[in-house]
N, CA, C and O of each residue as an XYZ file, in Angstrom:
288
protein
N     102.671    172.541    204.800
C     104.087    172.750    204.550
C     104.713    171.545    203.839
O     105.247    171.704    202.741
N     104.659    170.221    204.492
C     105.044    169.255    203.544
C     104.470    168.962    202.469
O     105.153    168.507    201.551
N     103.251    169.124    202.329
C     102.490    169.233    200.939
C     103.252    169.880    199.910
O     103.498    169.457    198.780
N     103.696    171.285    200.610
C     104.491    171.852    199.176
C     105.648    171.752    198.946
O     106.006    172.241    197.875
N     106.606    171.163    199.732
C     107.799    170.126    199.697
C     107.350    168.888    198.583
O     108.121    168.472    197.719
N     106.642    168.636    198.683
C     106.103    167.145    197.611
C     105.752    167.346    196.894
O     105.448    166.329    196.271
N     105.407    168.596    196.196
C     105.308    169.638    194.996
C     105.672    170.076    194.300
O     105.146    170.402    193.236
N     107.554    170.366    194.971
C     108.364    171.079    194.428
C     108.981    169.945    193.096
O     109.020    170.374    191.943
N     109.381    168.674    193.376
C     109.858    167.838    192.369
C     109.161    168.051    191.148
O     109.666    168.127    190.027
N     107.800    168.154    191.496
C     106.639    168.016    189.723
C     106.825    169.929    189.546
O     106.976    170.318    188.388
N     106.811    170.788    190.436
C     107.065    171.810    189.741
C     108.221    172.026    188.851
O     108.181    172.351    187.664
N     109.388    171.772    189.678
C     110.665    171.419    188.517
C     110.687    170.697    187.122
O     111.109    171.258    186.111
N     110.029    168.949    187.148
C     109.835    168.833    186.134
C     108.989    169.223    184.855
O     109.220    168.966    183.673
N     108.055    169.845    185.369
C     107.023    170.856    184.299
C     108.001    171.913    184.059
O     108.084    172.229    182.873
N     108.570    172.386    184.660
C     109.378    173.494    184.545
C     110.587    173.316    183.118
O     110.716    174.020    182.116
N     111.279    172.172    183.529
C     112.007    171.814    183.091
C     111.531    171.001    181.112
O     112.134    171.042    180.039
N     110.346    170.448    181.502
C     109.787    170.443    180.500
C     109.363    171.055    179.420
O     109.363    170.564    178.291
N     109.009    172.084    179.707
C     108.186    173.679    179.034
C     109.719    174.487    178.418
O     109.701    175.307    177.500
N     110.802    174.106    179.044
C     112.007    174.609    178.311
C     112.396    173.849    177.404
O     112.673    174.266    176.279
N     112.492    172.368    177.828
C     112.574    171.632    176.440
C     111.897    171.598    174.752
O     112.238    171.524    173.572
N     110.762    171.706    175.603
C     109.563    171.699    174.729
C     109.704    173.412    173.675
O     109.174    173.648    172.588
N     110.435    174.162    174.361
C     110.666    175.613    173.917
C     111.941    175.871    173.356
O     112.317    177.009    173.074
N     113.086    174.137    173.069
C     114.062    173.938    172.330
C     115.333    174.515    172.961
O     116.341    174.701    172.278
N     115.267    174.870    174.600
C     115.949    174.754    175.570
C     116.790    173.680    175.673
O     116.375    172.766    174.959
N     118.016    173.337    176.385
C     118.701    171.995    175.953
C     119.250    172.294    177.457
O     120.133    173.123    177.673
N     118.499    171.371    178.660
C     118.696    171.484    180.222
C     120.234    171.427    179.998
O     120.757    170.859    179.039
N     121.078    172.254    181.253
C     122.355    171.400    181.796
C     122.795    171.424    182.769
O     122.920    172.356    183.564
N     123.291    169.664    182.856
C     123.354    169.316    184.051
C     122.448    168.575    184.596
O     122.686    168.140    185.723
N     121.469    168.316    184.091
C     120.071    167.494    183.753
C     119.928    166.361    182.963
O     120.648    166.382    181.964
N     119.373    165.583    183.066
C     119.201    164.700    181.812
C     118.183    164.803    181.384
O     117.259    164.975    182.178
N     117.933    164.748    180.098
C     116.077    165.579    179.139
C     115.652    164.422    179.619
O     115.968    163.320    180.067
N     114.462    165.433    179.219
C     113.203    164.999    179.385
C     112.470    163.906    178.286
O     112.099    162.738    178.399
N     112.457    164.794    177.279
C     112.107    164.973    175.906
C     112.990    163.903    174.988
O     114.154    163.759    175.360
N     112.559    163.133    173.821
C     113.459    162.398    173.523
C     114.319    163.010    172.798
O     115.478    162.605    172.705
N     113.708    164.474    171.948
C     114.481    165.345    171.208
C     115.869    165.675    171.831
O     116.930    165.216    171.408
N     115.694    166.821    173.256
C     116.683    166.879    173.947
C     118.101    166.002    174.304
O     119.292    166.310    174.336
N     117.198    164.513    174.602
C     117.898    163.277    174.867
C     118.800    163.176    173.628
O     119.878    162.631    173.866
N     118.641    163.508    172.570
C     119.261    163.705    171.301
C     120.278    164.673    171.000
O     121.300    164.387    170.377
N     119.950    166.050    171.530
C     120.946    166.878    171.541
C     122.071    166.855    172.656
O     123.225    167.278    172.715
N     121.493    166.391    173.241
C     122.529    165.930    174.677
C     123.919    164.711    174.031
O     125.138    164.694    174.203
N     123.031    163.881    173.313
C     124.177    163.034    173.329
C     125.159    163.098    171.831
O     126.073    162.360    171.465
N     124.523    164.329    171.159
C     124.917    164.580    169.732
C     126.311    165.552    170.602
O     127.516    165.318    170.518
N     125.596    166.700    171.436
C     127.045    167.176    172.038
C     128.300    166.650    172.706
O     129.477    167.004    172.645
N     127.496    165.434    173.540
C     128.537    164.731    174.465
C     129.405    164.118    172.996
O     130.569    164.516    172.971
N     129.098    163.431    172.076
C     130.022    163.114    171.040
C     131.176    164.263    170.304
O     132.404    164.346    170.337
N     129.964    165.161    169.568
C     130.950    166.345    169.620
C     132.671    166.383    170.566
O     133.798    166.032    170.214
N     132.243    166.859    171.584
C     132.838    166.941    172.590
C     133.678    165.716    172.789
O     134.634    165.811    173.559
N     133.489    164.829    172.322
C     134.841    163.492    172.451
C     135.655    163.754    171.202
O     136.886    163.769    171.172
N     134.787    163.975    170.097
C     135.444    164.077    168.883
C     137.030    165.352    168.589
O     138.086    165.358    167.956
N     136.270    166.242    169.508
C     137.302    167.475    169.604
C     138.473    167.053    170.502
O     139.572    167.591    170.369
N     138.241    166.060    171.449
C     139.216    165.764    172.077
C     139.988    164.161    171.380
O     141.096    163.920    171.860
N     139.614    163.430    170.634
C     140.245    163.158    169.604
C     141.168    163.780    168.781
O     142.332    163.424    168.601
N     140.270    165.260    168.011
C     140.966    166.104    166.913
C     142.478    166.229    167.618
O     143.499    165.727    167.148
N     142.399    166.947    168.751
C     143.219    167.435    169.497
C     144.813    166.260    170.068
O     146.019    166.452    169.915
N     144.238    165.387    170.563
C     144.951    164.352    170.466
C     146.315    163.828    169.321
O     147.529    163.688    169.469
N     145.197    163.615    167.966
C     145.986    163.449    166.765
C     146.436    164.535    166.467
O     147.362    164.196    165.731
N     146.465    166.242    166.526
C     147.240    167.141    166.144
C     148.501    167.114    166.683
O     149.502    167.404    166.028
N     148.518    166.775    167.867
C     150.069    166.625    168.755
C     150.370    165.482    168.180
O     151.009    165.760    167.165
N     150.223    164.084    168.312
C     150.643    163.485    167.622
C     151.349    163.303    166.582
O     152.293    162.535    166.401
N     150.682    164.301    165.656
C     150.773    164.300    164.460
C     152.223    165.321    164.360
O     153.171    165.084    163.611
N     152.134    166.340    165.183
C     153.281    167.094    165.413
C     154.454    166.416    165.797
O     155.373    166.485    164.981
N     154.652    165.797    166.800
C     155.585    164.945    167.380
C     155.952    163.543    166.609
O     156.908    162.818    166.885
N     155.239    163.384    165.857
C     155.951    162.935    164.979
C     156.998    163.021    163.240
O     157.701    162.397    162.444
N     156.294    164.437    163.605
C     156.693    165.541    162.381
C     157.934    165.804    163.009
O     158.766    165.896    162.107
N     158.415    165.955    164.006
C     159.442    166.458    164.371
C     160.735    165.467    164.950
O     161.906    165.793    165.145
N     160.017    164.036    165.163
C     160.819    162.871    165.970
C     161.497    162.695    164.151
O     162.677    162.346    164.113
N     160.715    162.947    162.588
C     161.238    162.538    161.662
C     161.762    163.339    161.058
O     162.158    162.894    159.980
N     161.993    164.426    161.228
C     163.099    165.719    160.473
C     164.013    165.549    161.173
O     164.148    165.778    162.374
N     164.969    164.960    160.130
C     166.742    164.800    160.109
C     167.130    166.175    161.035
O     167.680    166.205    162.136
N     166.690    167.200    160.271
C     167.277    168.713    160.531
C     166.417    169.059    161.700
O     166.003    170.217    161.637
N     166.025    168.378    162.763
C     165.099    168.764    164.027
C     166.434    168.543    164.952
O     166.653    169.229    165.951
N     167.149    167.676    164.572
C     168.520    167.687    166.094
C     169.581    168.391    166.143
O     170.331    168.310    167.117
């Protein structure tokens, strides 16, 4: 019984491997693979960048509107 308790970790990571390796992109995981390790952190950027975009659109609004004479 504990044998296959001490099993289960390397079954997961083969597991987890064989999806990478099959261009799977784990989540919630950190890869395995250095490829993965790559797409992981190409998204996590993504994902800042959009919240940048987003940022400067309001910005960009609110200040469109703090400078029209005809806004008060």
């Amino acid at each position: 019984m504990q044998q296959a308790l001490a099993m289960e970790p390397l079954r997961n990571w083969v597991k987890q491997l064989n999806k990478e390796l099959n261009g799977e992109t784990p989540v919630g995981a950190k890869a395995i693979t250095e490829e993965q390790r790559k797409v992981q952190r190409l998204e996590a950027r993504v994902k800042q960048l959009e919240i940048e975009k987003e940022i400067l659109k309001k910005a960009t609004a609110l200040l469109m509107t703090d400078s029209n004479p005809f806004s008060r």
